[in-house]
C-alpha positions in Angstrom: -43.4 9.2 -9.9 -43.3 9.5 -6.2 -41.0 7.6 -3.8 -43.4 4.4 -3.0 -43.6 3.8 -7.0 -39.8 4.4 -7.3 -39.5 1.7 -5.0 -41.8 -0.7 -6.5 -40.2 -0.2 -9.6 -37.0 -0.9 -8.2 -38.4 -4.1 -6.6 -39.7 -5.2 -10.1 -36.3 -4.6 -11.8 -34.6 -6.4 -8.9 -36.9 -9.5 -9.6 -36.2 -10.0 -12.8 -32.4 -9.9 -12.0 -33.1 -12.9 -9.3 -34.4 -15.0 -12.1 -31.6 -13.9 -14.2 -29.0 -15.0 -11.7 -30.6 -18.4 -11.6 -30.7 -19.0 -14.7 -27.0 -18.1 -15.3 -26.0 -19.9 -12.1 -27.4 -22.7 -13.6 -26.2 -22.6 -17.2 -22.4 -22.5 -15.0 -23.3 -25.5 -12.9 -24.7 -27.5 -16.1 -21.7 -26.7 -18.2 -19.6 -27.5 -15.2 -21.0 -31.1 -14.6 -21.0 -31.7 -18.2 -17.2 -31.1 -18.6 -16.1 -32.8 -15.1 -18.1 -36.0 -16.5 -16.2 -36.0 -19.5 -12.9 -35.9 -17.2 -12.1 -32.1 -19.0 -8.4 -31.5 -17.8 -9.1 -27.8 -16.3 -5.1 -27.2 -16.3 -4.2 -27.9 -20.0 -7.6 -27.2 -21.6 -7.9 -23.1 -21.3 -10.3 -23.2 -23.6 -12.7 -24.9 -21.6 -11.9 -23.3 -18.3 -12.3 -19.8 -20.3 -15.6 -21.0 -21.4 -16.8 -21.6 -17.6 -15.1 -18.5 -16.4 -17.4 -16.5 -18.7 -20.6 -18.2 -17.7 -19.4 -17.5 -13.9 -18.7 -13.7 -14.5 -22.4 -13.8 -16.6 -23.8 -15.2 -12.9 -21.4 -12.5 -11.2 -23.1 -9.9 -13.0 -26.4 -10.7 -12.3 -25.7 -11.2 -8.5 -24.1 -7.9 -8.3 -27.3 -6.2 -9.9 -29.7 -7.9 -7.5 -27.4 -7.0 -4.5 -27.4 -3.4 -5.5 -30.8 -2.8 -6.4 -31.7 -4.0 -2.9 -29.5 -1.5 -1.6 -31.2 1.2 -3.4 -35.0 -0.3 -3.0 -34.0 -0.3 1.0 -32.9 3.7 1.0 -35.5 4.8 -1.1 -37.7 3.1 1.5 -35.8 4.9 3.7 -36.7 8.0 2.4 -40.3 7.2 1.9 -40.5 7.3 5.8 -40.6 3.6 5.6 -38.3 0.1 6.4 -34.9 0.6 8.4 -32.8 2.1 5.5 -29.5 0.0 5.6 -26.8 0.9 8.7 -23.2 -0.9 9.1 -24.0 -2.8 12.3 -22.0 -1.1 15.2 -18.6 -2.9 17.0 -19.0 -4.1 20.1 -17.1 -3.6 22.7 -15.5 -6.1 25.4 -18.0 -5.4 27.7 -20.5 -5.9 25.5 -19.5 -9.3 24.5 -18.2 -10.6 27.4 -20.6 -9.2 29.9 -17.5 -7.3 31.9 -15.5 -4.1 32.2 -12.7 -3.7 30.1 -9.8 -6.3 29.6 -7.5 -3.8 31.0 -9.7 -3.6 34.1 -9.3 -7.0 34.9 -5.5 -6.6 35.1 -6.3 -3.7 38.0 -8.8 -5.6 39.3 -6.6 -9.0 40.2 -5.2 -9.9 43.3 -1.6 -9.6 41.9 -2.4 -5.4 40.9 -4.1 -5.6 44.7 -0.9 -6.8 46.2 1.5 -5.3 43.7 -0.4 -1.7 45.1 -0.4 -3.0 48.9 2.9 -3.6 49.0 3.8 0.0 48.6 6.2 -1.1 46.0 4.7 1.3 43.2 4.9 4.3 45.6 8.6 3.4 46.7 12.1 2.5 45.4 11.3 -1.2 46.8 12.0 -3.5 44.4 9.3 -6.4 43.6 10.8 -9.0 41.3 8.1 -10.5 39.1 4.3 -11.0 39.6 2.4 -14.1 38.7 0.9 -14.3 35.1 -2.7 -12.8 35.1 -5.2 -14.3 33.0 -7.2 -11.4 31.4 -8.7 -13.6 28.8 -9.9 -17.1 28.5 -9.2 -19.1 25.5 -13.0 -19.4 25.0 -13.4 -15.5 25.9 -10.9 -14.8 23.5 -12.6 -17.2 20.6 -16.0 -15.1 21.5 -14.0 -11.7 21.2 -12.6 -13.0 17.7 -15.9 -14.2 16.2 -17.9 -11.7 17.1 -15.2 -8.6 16.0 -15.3 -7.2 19.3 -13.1 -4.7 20.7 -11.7 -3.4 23.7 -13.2 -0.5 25.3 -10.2 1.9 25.5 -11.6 5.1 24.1 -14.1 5.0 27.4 -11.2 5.2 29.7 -8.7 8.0 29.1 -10.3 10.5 31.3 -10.3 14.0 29.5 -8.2 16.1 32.4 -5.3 13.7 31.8 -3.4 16.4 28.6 -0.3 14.4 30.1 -1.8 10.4 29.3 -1.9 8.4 26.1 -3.7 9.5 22.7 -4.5 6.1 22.0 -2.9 5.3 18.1 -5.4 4.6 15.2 -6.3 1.2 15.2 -7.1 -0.4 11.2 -9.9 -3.1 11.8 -8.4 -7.1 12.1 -10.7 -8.1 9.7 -9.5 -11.6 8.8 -9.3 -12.2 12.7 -13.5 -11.7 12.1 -13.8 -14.1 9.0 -11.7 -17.1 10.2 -13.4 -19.8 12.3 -12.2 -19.4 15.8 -12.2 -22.6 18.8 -10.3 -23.3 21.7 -8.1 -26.5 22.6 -6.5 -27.8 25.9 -3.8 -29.7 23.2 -0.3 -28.3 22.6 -0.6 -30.1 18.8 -3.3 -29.7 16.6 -4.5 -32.2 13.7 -6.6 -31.3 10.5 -7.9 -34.0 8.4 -7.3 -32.4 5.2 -9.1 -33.1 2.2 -7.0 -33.9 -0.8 -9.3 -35.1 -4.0 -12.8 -35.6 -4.7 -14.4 -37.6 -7.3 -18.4 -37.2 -7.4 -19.3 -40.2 -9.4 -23.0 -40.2 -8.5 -25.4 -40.8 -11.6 -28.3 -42.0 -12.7 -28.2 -46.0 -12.8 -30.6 -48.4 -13.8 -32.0 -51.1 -11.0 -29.5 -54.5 -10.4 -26.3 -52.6 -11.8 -23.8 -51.4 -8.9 -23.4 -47.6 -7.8 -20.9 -46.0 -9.2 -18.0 -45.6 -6.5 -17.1 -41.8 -5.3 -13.5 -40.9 -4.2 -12.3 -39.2 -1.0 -8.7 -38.8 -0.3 -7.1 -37.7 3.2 -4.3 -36.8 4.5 -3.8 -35.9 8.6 -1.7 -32.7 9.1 -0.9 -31.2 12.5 0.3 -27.5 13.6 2.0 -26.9 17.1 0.6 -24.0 19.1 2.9 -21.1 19.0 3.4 -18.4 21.5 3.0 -15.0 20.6 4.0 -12.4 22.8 5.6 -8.9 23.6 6.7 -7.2 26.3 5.8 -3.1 27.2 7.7 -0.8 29.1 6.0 1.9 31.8 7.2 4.2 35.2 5.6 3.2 38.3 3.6 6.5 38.3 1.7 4.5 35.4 1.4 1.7 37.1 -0.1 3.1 40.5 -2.3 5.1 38.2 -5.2 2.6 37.4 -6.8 4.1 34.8 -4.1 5.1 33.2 -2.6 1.7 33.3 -6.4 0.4 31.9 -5.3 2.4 28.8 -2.2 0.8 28.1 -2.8 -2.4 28.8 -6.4 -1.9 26.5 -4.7 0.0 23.6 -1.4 -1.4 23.3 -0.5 -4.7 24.9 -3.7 -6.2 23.7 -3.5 -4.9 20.5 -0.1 -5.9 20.2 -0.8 -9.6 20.5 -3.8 -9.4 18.0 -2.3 -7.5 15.5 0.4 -9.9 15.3 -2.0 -12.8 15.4 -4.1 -11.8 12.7 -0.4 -11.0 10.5 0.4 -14.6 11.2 -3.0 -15.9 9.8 -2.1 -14.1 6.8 2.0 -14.5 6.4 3.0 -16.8 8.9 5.7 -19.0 7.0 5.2 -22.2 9.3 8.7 -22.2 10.4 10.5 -21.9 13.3 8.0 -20.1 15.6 5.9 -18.6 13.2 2.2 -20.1 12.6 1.4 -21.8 9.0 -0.4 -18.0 7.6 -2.4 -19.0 4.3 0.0 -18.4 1.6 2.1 -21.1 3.4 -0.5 -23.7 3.5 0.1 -26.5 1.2 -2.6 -27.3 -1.1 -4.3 -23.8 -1.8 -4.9 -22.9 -5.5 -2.6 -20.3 -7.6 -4.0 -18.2 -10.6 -1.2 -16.5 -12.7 -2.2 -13.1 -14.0 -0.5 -14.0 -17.3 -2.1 -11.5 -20.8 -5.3 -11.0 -18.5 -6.3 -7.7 -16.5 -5.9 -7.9 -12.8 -9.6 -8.1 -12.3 -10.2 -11.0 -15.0 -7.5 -12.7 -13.1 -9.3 -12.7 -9.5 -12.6 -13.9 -11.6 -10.4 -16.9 -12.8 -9.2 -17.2 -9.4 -13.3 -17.5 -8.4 -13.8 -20.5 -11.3 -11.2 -22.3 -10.5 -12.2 -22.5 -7.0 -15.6 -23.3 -7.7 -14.6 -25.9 -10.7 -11.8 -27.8 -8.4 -14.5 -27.8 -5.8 -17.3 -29.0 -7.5 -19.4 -26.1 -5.7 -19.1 -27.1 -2.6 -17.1 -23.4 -1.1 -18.3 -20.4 -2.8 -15.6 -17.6 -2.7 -16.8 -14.6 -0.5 -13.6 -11.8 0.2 -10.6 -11.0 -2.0 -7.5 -9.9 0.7 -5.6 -7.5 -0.7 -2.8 -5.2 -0.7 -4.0 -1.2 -0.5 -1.8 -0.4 -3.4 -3.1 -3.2 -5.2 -6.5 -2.2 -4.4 -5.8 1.6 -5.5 -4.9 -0.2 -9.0 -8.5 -1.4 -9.5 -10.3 1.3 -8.0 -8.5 4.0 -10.1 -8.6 2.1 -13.3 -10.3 3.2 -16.3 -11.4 2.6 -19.8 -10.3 3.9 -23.3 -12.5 6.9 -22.3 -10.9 7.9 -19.4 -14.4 6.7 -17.4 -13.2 4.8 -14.1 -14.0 1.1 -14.2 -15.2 1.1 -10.4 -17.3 4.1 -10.4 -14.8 6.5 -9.6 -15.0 8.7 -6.5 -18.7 8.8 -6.7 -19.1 4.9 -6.6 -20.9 3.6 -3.0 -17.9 3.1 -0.3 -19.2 -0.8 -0.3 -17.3 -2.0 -3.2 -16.8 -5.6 -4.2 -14.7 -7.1 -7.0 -16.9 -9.6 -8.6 -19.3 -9.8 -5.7 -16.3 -10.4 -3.4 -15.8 -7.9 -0.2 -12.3 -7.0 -0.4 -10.1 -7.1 2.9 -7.8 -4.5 2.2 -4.7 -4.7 4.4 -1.2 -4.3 4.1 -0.3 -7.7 5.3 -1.4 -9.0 1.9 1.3 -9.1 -0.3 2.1 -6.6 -2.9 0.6 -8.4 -6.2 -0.8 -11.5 -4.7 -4.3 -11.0 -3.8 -5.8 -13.9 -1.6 -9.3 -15.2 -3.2 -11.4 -17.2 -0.3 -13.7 -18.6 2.2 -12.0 -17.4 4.9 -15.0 -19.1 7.0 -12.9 -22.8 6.2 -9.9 -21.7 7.8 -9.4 -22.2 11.8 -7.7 -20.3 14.4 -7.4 -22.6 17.3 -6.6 -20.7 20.5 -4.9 -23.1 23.3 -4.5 -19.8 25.7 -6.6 -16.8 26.1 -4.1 -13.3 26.5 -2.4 -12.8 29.8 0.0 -10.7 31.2 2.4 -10.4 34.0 5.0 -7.6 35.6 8.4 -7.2 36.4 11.0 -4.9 37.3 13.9 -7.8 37.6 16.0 -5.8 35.0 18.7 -3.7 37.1 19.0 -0.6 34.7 15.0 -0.3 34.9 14.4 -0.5 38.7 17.1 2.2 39.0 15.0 4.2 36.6 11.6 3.4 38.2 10.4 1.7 34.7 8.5 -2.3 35.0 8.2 -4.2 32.2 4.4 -5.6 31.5 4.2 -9.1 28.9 1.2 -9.8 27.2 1.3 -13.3 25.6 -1.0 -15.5 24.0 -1.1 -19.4 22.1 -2.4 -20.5 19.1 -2.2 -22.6 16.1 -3.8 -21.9 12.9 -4.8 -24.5 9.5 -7.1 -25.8 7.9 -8.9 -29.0 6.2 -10.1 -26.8 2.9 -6.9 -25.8 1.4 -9.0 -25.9 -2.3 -10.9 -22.9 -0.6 -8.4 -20.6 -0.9 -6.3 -19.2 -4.4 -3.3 -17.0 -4.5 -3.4 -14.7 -7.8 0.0 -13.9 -8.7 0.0 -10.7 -10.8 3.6 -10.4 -11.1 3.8 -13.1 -13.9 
């Protein structure tokens, strides 16, 4: 059989899978109407909810199978000489997005740098006291930056003559940062209108007899925009060295702010200063581990969102610890044979059709099931910076201070979109 009747054979087998996913999609969404009608208490009747949690794995199943086959049919057309193959689509960087340089080349591209550099201050002991606050991101910049997973363009800038500059740290993807809707705001407080219950009570009624009345209840929360910032310490020879000072504005200042933005979204506790980060938010759905296996427990977690919902959010990511994630990937059956694959499985793993987001901000034993896509980070200020060297002991030492600061509040009206699983009880 030669490549171009592997793939048709492969096309054929995926086919069948398509109409096998339908049909288990719909014997889930029958049995699921048929026990919300009869007002089935999901909570107390584990029988029930078992039942629709292995219809839902049946439909996993199947979805997995067609997603993987066209994986396969697409690199075997690849191979053929045919179709695109499939390619992880490359990260853009801040110039790409935003049609400009670097972020750190704004900063030596303002007025204040222009002055700060006039004013022979970097070249001298001349003390300068503190700059004015230099936008080097608009809110809405920002929000496109966010959404679209760009990046800043560090690694073009450190020239390779400089042995004595920065080696720029590794830098983990902020993946949630790309999932979560992003806006902008000009207000200080922001209000969600937060759905509470539902009650579809749509039927089939006969002509003269009254609708039956559906349910929405609402409830108006509000989040305050916080301030994250941090402040960066560097000589004046970095600072009269543009490109040098590109680098660490690019690689660390930036960063700095984002990485701490995207650990709020996760763990923020809501009090005090800290953002409302999703295990805080009131509302979202919990799935104890209990007798079950870790993985049976995030399936559960994927019903009972789709049963509280009524279909309306589909999970699409797990979040998850790494160590967590090293459980599931190196467990194995009564044979020793790794449930995931093992080391020869595809580097694209899901967990029931679900792209995990592995990062250590998740906490140990609580993975987050989710639309992350019903979530919003609302950004009131894009990230700006300013210098000083006000501190005595620094300008004696020749060191100014650089603070990179942002504002933003986080929520959501979907709270039902989201489930904890706790595997610790």
């Amino acid at each position: 059989m030669d490549l171009k009747d592997q793939a048709r054979a492969i096309l054929a087998q995926k086919e069948a899978k398509v109409t096998e996913s339908g049909v288990a999609w719909k014997a889930f969404s029958d049995a699921r109407a048929a026990a919300i009608k009869e007002n089935v208490d999901f909570g107390s009747n584990t029988a029930a909810f078992d039942k629709l949690d292995e219809l839902g794995k049946s439909y996993d199943a199947a979805r997995d199978a067609v997603n993987d086959l066209d994986v396969k049919y697409q690199r075997v057309l690849e191979m053929a000489g045919e179709g695109e193959g499939v390619h992880a689509p490359a990260m853009k960087s801040a110039a790409e997005v935003l049609g400009v340089g670097s972020i750190g080349d704004r900063l030596v591209k303002s007025g204040t740098y222009a002055d700060l550099k006039a004013s022979g201050s970097l070249d001298s002991s001349a003390r300068f006291g503190s700059t004015k606050s230099v936008e080097l991101t608009s809110a809405t910049e920002l929000k496109t930056l966010l959404s679209l997973g760009g990046t800043t363009a560090a690694g073009t800038i450190v020239q390779p003559e400089r042995r004595d500059g920065i080696i720029p740290i590794a830098l983990a993807p902020l993946t949630m940062l790309d999932l979560v809707t992003v806006s902008t705001t000009t207000r200080d407080v922001i209000e969600w209108v937060r759905e509470k219950t539902r009650t579809n009570a749509a039927a089939e009624t006969a002509e003269g007899l009254p609708a039956p009345q559906s349910t929405l209840d609402f409830e108006i929360v509000s989040e305050s925009c916080r301030e994250i910032k941090h402040i960066m310490n560097v000589t004046k020879t970095i600072m009269a060295d543009a490109p040098r000072l590109v680098t660490w504005v690019d690689v660390f200042l930036i960063d700095g702010v984002k990485r701490r933005l995207h650990n709020q979204l996760v763990s923020g506790l809501g009090t005090g200063q800290d953002l409302r980060g999703l295990y805080s938010i009131i509302g979202i759905l919990t799935q104890a581990k209990g007798v079950d296996t870790v993985l049976d427990a995030v399936h559960k977690a994927i019903t009972k969102i789709r049963v509280q919902n009524q279909g309306a959010y589909e999970p699409k990511v797990v979040g998850i610890h790494p160590t967590d994630m090293e459980a599931i990937l190196l467990a194995k059956d009564t044979q020793g044979r790794y449930l995931m694959g093992g080391p020869q499985a595809s580097q694209d793993v899901t967990v029931w059709g679900l792209k995990p987001i592995v990062h250590p901000v998740f906490p140990v034993g609580k993975p987050m099931v989710c639309d992350p896509s019903m979530a919003e980070l609302v950004i009131r200020l894009g990230v700006s910076s300013s210098f000083s060297d006000s501190n005595q002991d620094y300008f004696e030492k020749g060191i100014i201070t650089l603070l990179g600061t942002m504002r933003a509040a986080f929520g959501t009206n979907f709270p039902t979109a989201f489930c904890e699983v706790d595997t610790t009880v």
